[in-house]
C-alpha positions in Angstrom: 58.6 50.2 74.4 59.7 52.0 77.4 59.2 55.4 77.9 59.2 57.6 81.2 55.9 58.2 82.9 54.1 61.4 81.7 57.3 62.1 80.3 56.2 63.6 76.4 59.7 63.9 75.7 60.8 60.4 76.7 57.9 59.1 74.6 58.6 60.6 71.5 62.5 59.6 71.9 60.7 55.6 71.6 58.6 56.7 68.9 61.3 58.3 66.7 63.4 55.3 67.5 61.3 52.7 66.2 60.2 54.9 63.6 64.2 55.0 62.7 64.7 51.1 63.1 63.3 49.2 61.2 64.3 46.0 62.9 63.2 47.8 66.7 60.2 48.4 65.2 59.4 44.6 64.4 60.5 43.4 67.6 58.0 45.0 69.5 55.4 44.6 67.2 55.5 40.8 67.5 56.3 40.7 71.1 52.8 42.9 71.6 51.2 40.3 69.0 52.7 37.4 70.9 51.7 39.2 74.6 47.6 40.6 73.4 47.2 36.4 72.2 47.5 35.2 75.7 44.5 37.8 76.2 42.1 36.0 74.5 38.6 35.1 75.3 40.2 31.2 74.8 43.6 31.8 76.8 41.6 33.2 79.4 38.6 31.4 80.1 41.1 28.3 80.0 43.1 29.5 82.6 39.8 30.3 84.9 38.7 27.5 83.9 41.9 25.4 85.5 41.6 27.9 88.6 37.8 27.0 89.1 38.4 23.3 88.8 41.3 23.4 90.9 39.4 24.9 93.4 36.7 22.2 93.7 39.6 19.3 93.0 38.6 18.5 89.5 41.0 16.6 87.5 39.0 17.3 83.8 37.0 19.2 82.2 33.9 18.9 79.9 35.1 19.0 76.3 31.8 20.7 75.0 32.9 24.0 77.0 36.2 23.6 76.4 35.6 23.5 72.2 33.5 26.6 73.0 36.3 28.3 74.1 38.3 27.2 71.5 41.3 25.9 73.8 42.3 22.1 74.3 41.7 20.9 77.4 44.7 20.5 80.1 45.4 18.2 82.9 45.3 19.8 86.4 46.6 18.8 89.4 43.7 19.1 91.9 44.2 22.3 94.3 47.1 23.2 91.8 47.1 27.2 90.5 48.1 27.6 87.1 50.3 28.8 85.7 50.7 32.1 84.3 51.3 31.5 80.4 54.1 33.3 78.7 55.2 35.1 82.7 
């Protein structure tokens, strides 16, 4: 959705719009479903997780912590930054 700044009037023109298409509507639905995932506690701490260890040149990590956070564990490139997922 884009709307002006604290600009009421262009807000309500997106809110009337996807109120009035249907199809609009659904679109950014699953593109703020598909966005808010890579915002979880698992997509997260994975990716601090590959900064961290590719800070201290790790090339693994353990697959205890990894389960915890629900996320499969990723080869790094030691001193690599990854990459930002879905940017």
């Amino acid at each position: 959705m884009l709307a002006e700044f604290q600009n009421p009037k262009s807000l309500a023109r997106w809110i009337n719009l996807s109120l009035e298409n249907p199809a609009l509507r659904e679109l950014c639905e699953r593109s703020a479903f598909a966005y808010g995932r890579t915002m979880r506690w698992s997509a997260v701490g994975g990716r601090y997780a590959d900064l961290f260890l590719g800070l201290i040149g790790s090339t693994s990590y353990p697959t205890q912590i990894m389960a915890l956070l629900g996320a499969a564990p990723r080869a790094t490139q030691p001193g690599a930054l990854p990459a930002a997922a879905g940017l």
